[in-house]
N, C-alpha and C positions, 0 to 999 in steps of 0.2 A: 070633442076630445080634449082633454087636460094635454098644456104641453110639458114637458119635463125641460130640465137643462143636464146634459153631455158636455164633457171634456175629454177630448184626445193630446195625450199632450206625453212627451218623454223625446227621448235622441233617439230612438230607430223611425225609420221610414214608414210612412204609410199612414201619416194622420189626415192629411189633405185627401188623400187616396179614399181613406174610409168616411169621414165626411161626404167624398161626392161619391159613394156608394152609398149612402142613405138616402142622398137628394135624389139620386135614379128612383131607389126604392119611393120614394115620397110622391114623385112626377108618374108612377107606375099604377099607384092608388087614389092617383086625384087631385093630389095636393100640389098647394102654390109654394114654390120653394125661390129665397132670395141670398144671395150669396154674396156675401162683402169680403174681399181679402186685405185685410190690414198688410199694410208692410211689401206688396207684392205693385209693381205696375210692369213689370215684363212680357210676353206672350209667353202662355205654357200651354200644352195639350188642352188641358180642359178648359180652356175658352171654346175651343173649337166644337169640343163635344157638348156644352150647352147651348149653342146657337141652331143644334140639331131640333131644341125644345123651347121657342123664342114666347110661348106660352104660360109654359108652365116655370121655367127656372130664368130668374134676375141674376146674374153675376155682375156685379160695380168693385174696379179696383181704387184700391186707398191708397195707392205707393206710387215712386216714383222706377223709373226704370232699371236700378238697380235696388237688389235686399243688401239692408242694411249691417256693414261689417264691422264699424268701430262706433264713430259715439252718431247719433244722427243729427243732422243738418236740420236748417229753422224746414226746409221744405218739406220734412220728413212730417214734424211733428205737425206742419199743415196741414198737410193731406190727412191724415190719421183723424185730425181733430173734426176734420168736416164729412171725413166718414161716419166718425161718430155721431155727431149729430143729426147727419139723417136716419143715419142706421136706427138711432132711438126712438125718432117718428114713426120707421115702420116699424117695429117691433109693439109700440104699443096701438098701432092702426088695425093692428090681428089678421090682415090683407091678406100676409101669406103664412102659411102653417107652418115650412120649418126656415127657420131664419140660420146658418152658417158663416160664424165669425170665423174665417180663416186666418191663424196669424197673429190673432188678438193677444194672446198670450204673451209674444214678442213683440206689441205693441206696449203691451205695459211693464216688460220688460225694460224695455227701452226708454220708458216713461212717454212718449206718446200721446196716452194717457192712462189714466191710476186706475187702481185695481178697483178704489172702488167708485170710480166712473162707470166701470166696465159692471160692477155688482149691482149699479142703481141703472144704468141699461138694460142688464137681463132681469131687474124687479119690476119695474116698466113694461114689458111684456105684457099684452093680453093675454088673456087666457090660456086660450088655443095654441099657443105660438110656441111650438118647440125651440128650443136654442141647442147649437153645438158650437164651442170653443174650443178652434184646434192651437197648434203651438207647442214647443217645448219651454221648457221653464214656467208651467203653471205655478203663479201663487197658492201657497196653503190656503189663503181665503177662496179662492177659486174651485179648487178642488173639496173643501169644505162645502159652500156652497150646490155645489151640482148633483146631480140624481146617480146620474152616473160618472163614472173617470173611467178610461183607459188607458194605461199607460204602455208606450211602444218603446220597446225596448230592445237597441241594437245588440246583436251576439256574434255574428258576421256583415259583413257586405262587400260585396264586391267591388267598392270605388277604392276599399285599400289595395286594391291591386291594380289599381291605377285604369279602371274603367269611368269613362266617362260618363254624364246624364245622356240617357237616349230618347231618342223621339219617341214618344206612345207609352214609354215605360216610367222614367225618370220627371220628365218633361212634357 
């Protein structure tokens, strides 16, 4: 099977959400599904829900314990960069089917690394290897690029009303 490349990427919720709604679908069908989070080393829900699948889904975090809120730090741009480069071994080893850059987006945001680090990683790709790039602030090269975009796009939510992230929902 041909992989395609997917981007979820805008300011409403629900990019990372829909990414690991495809990897269930992916794990459901057979496939080997690997998941890097750029920008992310926190514990969130869905650690816990791919450990349910120690088989079929790889999740490797690239951050350090907090996301990044002003400019980043030398360790930011460390971690990112040694993501990257294994990240790009396995994408072009075709091992696993659908590969999910969580965050990437706001890695090269952040400059981390460049967009087109990130464009000659998903060209590297075997065959087979589906890619999705979540994140908000996709590069036009990025989105240019890709098979698919979705853009999420906020209209309400309820943290302006001063609700928190909740365990299972948010987190």
């Amino acid at each position: 099977m041909k992989g395609y490349v997917q981007v979820y990427t805008g300011d409403g919720k629900g990019k990372t959400t829909a990414a690991f709604g495809l990897a269930l679908r992916a794990v459901g069908a057979g496939l080997k599904v690997y998941i890097a989070q750029f920008v992310k080393g926190m514990r969130y829900g869905e650690l816990d829900s791919v450990k349910k699948f120690p088989d079929q889904i790889t999740l490797k975090q690239y951050g350090r314990d907090c996301f990044i809120h002003q400019e980043p730090e030398q360790a930011d741009v460390d971690a990112a960069r040694a993501g990257y480069e294994e990240v790009k071994k396995i994408v072009a080893s075709g091992e696993y089917q659908l590969v999910i850059l969580d965050e990437a987006n706001i890695a090269t945001y952040y400059k981390l690394f460049s967009v087109e680090e990130l464009i000659e990683l998903v060209n590297s790709r075997a065959e087979n290897v589906e890619i999705v790039i979540t994140g908000r602030k996709a590069d036009p090269r990025i989105i240019e690029m890709a098979d698919l975009v979705t853009e999420m796009r906020e209209i309400k939510h309820y943290y302006q009303k001063g609700v928190e992230a909740r365990e299972g929902i948010e987190m």
